[in-house]
Backbone and ligand atoms as CSV (ligand in chain L), in Angstrom:
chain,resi,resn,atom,element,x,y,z
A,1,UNK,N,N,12.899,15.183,-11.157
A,1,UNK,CA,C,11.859,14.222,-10.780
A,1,UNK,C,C,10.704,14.293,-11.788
A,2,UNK,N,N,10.427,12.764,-12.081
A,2,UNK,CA,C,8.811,13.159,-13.248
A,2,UNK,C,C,8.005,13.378,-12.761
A,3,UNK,N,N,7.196,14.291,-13.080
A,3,UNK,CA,C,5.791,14.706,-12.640
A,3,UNK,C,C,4.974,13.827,-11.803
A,4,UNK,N,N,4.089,13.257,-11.363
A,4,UNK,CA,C,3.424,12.257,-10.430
A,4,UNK,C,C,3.931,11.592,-9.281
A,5,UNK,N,N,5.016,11.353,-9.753
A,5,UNK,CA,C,6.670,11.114,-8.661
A,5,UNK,C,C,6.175,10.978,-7.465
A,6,UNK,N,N,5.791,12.201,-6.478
A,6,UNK,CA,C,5.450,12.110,-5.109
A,6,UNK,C,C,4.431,11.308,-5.095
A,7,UNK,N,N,3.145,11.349,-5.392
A,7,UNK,CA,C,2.444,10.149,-4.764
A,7,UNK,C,C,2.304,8.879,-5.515
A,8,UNK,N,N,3.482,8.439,-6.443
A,8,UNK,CA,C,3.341,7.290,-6.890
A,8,UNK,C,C,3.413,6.068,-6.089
A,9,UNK,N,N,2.791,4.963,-6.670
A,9,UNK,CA,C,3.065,4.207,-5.217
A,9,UNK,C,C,3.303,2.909,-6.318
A,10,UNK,N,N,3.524,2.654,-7.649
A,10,UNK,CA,C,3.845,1.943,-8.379
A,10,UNK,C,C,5.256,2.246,-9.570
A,11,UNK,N,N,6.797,1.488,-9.239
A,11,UNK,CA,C,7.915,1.964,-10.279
A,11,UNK,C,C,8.023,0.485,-10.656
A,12,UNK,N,N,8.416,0.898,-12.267
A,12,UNK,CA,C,8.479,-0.471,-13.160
A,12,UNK,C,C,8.986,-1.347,-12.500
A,13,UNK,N,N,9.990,-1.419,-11.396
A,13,UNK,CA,C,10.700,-2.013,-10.861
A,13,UNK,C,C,9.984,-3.316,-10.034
A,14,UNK,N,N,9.463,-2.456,-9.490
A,14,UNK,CA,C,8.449,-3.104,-8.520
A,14,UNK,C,C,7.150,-4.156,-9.029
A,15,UNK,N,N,6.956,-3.354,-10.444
A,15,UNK,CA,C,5.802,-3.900,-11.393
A,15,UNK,C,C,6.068,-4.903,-12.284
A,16,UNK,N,N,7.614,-5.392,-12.265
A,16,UNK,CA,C,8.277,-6.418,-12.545
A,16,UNK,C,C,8.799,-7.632,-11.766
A,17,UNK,N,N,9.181,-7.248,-10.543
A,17,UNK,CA,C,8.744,-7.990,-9.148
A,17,UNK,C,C,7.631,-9.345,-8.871
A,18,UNK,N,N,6.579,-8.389,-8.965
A,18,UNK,CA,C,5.272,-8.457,-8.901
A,18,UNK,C,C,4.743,-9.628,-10.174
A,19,UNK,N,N,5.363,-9.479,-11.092
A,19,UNK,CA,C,5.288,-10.229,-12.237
A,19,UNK,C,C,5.685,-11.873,-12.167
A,20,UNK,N,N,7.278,-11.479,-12.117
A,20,UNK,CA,C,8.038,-12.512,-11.581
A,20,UNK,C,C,7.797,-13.110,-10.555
A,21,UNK,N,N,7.123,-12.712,-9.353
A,21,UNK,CA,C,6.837,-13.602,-8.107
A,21,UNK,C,C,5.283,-14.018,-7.847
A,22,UNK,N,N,4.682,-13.437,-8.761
A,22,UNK,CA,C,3.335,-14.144,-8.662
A,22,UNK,C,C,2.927,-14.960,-9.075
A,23,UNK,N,N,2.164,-15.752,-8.024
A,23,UNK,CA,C,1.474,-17.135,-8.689
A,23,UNK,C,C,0.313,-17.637,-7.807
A,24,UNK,N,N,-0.809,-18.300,-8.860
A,24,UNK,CA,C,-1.506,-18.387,-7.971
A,24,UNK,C,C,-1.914,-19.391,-6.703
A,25,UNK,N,N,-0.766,-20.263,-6.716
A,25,UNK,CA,C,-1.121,-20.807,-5.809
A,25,UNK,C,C,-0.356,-20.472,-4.211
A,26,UNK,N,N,0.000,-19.174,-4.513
A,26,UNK,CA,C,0.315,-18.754,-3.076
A,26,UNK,C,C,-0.467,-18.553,-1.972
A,27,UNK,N,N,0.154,-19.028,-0.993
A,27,UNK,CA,C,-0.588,-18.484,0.301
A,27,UNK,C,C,-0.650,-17.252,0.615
A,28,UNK,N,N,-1.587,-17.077,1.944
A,28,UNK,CA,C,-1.845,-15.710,2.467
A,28,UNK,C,C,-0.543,-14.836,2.787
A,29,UNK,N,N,-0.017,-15.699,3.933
A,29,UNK,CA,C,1.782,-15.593,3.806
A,29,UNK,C,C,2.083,-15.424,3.398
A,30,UNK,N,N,2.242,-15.948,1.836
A,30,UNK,CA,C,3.452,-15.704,0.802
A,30,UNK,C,C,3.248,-14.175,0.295
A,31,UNK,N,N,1.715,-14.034,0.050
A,31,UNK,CA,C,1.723,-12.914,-0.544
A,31,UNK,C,C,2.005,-11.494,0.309
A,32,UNK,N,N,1.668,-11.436,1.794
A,32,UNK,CA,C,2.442,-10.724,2.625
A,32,UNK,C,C,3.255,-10.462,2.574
A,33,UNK,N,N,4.537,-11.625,2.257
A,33,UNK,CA,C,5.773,-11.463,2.383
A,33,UNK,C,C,6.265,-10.885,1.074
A,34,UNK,N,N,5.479,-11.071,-0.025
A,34,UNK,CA,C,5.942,-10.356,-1.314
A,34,UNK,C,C,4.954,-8.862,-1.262
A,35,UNK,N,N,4.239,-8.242,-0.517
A,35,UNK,CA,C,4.164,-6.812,0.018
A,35,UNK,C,C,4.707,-6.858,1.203
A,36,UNK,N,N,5.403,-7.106,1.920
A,36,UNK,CA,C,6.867,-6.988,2.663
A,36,UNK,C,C,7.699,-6.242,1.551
A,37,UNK,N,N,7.787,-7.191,0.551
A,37,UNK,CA,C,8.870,-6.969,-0.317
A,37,UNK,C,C,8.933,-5.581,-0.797
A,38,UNK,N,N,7.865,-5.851,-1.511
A,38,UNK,CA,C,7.342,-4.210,-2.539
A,38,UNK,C,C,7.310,-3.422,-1.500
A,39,UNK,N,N,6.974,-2.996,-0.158
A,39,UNK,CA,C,6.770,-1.889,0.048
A,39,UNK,C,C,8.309,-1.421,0.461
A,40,UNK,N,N,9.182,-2.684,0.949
A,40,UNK,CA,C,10.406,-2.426,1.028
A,40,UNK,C,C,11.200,-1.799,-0.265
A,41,UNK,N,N,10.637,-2.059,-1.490
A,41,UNK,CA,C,11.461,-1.697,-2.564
A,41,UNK,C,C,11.160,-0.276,-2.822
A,42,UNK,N,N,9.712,-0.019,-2.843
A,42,UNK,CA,C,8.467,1.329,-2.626
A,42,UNK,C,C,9.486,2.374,-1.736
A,43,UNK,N,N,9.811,2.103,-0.943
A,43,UNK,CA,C,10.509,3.176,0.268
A,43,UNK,C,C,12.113,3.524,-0.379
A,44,UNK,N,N,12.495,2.287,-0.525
A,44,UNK,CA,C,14.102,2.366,-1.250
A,44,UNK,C,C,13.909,2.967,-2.645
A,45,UNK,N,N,13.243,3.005,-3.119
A,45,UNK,CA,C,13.169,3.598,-4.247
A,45,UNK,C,C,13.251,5.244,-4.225
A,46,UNK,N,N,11.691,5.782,-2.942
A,46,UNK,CA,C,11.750,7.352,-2.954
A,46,UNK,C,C,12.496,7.826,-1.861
A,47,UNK,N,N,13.740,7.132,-0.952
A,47,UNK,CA,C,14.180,7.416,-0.464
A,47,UNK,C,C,16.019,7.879,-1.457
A,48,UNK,N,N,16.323,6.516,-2.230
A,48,UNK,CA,C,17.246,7.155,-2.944
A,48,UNK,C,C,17.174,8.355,-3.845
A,49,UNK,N,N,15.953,8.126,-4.512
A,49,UNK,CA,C,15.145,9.341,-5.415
A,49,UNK,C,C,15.336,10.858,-4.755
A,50,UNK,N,N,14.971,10.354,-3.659
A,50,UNK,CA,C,14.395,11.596,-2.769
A,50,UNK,C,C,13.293,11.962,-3.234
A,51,UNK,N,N,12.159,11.326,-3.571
A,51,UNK,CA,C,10.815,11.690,-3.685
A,51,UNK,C,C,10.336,12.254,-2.736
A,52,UNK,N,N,9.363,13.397,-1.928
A,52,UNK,CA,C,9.210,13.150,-0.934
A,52,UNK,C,C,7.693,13.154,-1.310
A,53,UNK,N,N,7.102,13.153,-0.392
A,53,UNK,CA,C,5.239,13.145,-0.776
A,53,UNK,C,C,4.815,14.003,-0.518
A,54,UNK,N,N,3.278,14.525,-1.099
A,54,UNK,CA,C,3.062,16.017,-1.643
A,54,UNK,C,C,2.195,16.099,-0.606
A,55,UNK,N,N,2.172,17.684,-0.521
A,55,UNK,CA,C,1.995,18.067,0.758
A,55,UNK,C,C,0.291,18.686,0.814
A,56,UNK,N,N,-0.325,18.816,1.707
A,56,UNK,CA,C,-1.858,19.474,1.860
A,56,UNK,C,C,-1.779,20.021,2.796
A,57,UNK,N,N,-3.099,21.121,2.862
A,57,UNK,CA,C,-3.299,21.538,3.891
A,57,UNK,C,C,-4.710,20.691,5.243
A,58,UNK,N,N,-3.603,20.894,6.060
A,58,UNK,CA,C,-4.693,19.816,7.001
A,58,UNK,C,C,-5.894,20.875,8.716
A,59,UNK,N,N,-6.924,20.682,8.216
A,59,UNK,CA,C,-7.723,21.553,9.262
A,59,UNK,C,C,-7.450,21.030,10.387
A,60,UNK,N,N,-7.140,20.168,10.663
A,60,UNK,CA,C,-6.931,19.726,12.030
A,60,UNK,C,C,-5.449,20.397,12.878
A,61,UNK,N,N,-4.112,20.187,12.050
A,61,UNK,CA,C,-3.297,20.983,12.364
A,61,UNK,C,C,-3.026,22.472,12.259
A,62,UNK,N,N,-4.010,22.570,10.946
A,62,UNK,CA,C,-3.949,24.305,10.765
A,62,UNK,C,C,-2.399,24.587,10.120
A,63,UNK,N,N,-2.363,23.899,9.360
A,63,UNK,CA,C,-1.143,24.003,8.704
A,63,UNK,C,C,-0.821,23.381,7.460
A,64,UNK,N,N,0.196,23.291,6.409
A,64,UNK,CA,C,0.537,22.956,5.170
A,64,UNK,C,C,1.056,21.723,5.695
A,65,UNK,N,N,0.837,20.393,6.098
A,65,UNK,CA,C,1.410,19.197,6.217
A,65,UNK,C,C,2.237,18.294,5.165
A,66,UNK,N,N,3.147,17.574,5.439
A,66,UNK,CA,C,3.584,16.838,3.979
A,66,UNK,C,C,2.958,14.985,4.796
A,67,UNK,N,N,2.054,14.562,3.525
A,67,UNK,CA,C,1.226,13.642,3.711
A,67,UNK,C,C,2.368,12.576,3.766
A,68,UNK,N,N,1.742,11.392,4.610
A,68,UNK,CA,C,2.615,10.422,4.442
A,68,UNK,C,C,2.774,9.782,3.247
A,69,UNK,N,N,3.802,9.129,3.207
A,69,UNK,CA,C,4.273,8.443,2.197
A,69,UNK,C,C,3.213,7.310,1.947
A,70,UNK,N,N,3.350,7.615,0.451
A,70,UNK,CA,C,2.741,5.748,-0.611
A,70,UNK,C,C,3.370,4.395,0.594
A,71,UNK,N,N,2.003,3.650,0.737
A,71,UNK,CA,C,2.227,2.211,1.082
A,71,UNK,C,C,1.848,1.623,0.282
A,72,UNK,N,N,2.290,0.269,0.313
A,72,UNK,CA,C,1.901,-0.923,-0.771
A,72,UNK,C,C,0.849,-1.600,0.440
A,73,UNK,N,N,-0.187,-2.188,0.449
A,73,UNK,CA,C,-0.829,-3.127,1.229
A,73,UNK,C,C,-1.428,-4.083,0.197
A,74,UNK,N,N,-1.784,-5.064,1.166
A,74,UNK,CA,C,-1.956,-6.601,0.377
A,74,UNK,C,C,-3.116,-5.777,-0.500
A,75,UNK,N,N,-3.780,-5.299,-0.407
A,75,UNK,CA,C,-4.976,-4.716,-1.513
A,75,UNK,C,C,-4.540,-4.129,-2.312
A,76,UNK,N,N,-3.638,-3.487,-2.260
A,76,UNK,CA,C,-3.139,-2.890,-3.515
A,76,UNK,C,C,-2.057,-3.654,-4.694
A,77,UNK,N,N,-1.858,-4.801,-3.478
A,77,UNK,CA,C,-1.172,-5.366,-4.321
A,77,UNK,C,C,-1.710,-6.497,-5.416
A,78,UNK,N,N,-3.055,-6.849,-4.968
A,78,UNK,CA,C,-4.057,-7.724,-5.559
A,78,UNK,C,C,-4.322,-6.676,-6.864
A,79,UNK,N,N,-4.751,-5.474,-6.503
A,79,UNK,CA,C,-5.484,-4.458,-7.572
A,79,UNK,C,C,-4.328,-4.193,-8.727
A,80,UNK,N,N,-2.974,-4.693,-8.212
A,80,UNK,CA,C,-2.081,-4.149,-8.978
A,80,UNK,C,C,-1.758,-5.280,-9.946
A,81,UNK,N,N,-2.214,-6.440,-9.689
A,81,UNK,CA,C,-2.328,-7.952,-10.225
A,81,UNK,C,C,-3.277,-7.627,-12.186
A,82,UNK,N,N,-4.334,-7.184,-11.374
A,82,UNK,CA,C,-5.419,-6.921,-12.592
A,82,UNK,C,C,-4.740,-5.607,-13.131
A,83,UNK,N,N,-4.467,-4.036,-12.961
A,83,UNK,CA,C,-4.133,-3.008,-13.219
A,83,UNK,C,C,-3.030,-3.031,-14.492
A,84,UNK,N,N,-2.015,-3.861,-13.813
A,84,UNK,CA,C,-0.540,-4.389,-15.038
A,84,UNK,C,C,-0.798,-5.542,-15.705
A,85,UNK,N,N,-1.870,-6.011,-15.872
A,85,UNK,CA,C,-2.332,-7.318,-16.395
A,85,UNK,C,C,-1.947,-8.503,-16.104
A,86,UNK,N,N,-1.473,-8.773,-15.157
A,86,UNK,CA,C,-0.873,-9.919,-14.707
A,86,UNK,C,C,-1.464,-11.248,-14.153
A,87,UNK,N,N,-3.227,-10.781,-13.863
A,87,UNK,CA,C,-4.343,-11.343,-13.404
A,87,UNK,C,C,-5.134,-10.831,-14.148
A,88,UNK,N,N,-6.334,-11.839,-14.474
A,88,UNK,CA,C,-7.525,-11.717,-15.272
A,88,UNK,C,C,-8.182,-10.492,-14.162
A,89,UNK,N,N,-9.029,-10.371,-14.170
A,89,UNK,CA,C,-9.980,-8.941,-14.246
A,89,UNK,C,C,-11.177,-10.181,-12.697
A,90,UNK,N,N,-11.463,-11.212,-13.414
A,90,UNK,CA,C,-12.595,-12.057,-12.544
A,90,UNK,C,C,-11.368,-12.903,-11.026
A,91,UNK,N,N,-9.822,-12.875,-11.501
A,91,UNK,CA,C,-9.337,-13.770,-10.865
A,91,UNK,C,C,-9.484,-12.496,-9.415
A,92,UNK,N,N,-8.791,-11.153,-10.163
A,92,UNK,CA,C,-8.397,-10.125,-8.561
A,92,UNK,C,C,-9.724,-10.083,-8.222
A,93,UNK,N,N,-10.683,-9.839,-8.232
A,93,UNK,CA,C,-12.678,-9.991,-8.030
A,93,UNK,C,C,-11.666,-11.099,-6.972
A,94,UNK,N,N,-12.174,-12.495,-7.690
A,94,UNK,CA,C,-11.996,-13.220,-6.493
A,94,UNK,C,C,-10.817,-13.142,-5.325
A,95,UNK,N,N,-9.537,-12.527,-5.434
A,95,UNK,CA,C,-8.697,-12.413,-4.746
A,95,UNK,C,C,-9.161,-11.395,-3.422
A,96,UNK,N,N,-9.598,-10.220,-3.758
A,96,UNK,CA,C,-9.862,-9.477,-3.212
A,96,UNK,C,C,-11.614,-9.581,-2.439
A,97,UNK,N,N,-12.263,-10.541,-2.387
A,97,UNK,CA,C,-12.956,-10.797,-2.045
A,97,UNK,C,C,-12.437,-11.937,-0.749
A,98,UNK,N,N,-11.068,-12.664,-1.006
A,98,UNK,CA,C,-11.280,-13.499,0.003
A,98,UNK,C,C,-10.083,-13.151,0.519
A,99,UNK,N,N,-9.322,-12.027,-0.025
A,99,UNK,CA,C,-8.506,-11.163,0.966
A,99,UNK,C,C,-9.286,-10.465,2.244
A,100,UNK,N,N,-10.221,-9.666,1.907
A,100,UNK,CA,C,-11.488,-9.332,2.914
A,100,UNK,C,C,-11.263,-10.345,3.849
A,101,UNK,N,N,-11.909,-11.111,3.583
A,101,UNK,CA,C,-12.578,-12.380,4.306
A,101,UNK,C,C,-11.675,-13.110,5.032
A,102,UNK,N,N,-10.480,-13.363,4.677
A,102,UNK,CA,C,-8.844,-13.571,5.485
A,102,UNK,C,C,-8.877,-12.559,6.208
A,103,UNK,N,N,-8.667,-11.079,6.073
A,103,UNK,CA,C,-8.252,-9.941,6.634
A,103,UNK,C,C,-9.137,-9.958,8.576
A,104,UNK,N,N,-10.381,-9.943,7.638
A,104,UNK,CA,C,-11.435,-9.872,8.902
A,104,UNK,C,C,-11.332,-11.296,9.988
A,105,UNK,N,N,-11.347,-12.166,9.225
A,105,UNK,CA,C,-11.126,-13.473,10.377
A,105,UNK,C,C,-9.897,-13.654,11.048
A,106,UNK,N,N,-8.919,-12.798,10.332
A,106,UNK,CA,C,-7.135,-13.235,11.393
A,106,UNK,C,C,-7.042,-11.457,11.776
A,107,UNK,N,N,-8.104,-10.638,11.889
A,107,UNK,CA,C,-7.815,-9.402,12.518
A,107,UNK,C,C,-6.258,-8.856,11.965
A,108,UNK,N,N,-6.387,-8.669,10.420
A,108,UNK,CA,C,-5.071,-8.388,10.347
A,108,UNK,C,C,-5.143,-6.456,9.450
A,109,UNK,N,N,-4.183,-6.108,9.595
A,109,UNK,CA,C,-4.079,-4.681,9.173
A,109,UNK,C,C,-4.378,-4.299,7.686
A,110,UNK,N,N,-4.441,-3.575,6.559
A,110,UNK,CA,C,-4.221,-3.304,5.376
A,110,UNK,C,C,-3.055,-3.841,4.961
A,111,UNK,N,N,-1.700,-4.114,5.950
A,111,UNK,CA,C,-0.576,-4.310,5.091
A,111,UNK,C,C,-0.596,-6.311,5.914
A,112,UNK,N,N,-1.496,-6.722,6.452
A,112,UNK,CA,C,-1.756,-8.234,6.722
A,112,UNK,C,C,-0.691,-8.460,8.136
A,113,UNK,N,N,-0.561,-7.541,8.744
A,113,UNK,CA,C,0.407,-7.670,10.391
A,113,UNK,C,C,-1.381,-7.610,11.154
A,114,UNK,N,N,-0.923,-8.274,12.449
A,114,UNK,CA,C,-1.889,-7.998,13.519
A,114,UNK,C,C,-2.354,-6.549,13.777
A,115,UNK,N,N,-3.381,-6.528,13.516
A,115,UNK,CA,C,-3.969,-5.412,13.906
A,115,UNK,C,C,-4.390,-4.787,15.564
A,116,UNK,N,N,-3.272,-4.130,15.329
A,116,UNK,CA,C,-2.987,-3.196,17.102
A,116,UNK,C,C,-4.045,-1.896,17.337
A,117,UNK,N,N,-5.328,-1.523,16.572
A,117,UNK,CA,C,-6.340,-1.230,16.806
A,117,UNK,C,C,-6.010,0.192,17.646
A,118,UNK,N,N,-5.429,0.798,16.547
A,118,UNK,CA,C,-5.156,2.591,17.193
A,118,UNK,C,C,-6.248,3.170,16.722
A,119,UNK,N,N,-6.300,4.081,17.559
A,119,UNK,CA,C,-7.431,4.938,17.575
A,119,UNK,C,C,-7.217,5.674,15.895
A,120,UNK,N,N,-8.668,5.895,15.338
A,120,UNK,CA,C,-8.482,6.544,14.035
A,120,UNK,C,C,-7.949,8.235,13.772
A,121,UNK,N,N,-8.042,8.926,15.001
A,121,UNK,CA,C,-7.361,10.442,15.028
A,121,UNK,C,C,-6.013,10.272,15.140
A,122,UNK,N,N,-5.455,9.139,16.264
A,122,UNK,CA,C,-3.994,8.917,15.819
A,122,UNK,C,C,-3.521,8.406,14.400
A,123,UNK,N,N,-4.344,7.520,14.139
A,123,UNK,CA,C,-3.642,6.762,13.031
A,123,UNK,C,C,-4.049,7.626,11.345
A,124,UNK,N,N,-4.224,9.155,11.517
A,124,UNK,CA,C,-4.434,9.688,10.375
A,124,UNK,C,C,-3.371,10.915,10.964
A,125,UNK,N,N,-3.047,11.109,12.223
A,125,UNK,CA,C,-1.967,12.464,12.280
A,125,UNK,C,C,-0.510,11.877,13.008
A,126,UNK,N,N,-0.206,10.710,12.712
A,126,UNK,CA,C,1.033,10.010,13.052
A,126,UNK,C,C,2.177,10.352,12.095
A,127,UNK,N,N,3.200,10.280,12.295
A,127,UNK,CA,C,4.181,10.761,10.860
A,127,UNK,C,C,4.142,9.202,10.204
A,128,UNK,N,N,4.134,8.032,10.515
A,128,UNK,CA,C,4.681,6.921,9.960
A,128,UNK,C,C,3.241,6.465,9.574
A,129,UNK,N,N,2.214,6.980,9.667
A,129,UNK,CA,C,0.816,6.522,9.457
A,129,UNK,C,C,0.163,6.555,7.592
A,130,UNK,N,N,-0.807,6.008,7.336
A,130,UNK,CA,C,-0.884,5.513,5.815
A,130,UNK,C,C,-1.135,7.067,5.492
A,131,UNK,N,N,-2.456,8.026,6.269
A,131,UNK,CA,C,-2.648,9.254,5.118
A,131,UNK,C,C,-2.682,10.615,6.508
A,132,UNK,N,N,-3.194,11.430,5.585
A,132,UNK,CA,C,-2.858,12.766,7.098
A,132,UNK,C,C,-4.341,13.045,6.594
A,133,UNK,N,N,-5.244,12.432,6.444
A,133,UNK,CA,C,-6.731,13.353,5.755
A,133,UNK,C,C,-7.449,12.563,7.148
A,134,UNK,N,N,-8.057,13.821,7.453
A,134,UNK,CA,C,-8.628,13.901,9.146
A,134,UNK,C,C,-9.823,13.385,8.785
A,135,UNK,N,N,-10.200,13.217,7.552
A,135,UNK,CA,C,-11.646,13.110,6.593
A,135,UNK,C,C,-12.171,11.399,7.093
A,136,UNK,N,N,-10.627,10.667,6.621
A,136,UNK,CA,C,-10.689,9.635,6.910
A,136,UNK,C,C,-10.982,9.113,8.112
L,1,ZN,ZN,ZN,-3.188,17.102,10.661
């Protein structure tokens, strides 16, 4: 495995994807459904790999935890627009400004599903949850 491996959350694969299916006149939808995609490819990727994700120690459990796995969410996938150059620098600014602004008016999650509004101690020590940092 290459070095960074466990918490990568970007493979060329995906960063070619991303290339090929972007455009800007997609909808909110569309772009959901293409982080649908990626995070589906994201999982298939460190699951064949066997990546697993690197582990910390967490005060709350009192123990060496292995953190959850890399998600793709619509924000990262905007940031990943400008990051691989695929979007100007002013376009993700504006993307991510009215991703916000979508997010907050349709009450939707980081990854753009309805937001089911779990409590924040569950949703940082869940196994299927985005991080294990109690900080958060
Ligand atoms: Zn914990």
């Amino acid at each position: 495995m290459a070095s960074g491996d466990a918490s990568r959350t970007w493979f060329s694969e995906m960063i070619d994807t991303l290339r090929q299916e972007w455009n800007s006149e997609m909808s909110w939808e569309q772009v959901i459904t293409l982080r649908d995609r990626l995070d589906a490819m994201l999982q298939e990727i460190r699951t064949s790999r066997s990546i697993r994700p690197p582990t910390m120690w967490c005060p709350v459990c009192k123990k060496q935890t292995q953190q959850a796995p890399p998600r793709v969410s619509v924000r990262a996938t905007i940031l990943a627009l400008g990051r691989f150059g695929i979007v100007a620098a002013a376009e993700v600014k504006s993307l991510e400004t009215r991703w916000a602004k979508h997010r907050k008016e349709n009450s939707l999650d980081r990854n753009g599903k309805l937001n089911e509004a779990v409590s924040t101690a569950a949703a940082n020590h869940g196994p299927d949850r985005q991080s294990h940092d109690p900080a958060l």
